[in-house]
C-alpha positions as CSV (number, residue, x, y, z in Angstrom):
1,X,-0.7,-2.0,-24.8
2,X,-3.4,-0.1,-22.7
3,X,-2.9,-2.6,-20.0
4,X,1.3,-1.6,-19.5
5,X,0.6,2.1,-20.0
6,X,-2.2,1.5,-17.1
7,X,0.6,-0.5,-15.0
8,X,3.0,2.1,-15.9
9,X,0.7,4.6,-14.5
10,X,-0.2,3.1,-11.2
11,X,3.8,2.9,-10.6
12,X,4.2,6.3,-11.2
13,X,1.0,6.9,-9.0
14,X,2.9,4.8,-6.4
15,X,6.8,6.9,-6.5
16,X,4.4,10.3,-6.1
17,X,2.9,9.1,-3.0
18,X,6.2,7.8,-1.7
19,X,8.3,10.6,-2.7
20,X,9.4,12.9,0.7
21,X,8.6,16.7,0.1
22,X,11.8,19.1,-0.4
23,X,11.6,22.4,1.7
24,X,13.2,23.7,4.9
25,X,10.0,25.1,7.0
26,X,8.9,23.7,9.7
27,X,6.2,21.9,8.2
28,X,8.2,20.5,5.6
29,X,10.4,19.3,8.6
30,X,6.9,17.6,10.4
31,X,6.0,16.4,7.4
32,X,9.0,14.6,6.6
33,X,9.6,12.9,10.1
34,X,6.0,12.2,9.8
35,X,6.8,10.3,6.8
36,X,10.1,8.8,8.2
37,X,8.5,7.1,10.9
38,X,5.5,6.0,8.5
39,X,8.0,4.1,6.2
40,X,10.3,2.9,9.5
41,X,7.2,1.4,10.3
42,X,6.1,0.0,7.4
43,X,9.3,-1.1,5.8
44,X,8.8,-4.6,4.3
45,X,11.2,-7.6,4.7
46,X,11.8,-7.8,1.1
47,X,11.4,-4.7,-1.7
48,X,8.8,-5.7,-4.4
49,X,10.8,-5.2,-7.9
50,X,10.6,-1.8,-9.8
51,X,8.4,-3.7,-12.6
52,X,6.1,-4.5,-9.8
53,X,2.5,-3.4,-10.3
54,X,0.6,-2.8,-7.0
55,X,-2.7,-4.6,-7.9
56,X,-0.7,-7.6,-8.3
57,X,0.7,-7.1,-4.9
58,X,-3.0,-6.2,-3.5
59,X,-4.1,-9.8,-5.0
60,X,-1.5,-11.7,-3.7
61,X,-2.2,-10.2,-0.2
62,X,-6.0,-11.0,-0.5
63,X,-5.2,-14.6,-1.2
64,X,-3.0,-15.3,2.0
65,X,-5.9,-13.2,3.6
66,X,-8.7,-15.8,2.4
67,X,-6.3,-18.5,3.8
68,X,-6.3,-17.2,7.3
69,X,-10.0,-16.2,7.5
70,X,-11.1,-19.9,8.2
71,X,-9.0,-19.5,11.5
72,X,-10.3,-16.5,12.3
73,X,-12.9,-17.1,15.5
74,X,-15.8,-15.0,16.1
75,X,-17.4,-12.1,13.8
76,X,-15.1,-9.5,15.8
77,X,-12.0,-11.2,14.4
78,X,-13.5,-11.8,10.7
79,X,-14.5,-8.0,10.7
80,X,-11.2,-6.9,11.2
81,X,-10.3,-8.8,8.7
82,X,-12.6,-7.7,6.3
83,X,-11.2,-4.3,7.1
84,X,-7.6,-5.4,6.0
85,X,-8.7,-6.4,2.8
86,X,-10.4,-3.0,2.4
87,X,-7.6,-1.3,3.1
88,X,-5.3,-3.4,0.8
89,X,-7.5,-2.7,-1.9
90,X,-7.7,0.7,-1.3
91,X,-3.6,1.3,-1.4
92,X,-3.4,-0.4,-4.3
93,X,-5.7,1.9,-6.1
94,X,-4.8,5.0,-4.6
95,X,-6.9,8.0,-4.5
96,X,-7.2,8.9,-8.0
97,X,-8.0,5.7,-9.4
């Protein structure tokens, strides 16, 4: 039960940070083509479904991550790579995780 209200959380976590801003100013206006061309950008292929719970989709990235990091040459390319996973990890947690 604490594990679904948890999920349950983190979804409602993830809509907040998703959710455009509803004013007229001007920086309402930058704000919202600054968030326009964020999501144009990072649209995925595929939606994940509403019941989705973004740790899942963090672990699932990591995985196909490890699978590439064998044919990554060099400590430069491995690095970077490193730094994706961070990064994963940190979007699935969000900031007040």
């Amino acid at each position: 039960m604490k594990e679904a209200q948890a999920i349950a959380k983190r979804r409602k976590a993830w809509r907040k940070r998703t959710t455009p801003v509803a004013s007229d100013s001007a920086e309402a206006l930058r704000e919202r083509q600054r968030k326009h061309r964020l999501y144009a950008a990072l649209q995925p292929r595929e939606r994940p479904p509403r019941e989705a719970d973004p740790w899942e989709l963090a672990r699932e990235a990591l995985k196909h991550l490890q699978m590439v990091r064998p044919a990554a040459r060099g400590d430069r390319a491995r690095a970077h790579l490193a730094e994706v996973a961070e990064i994963i990890r940190q979007l699935a947690v969000g900031p007040d995780d």
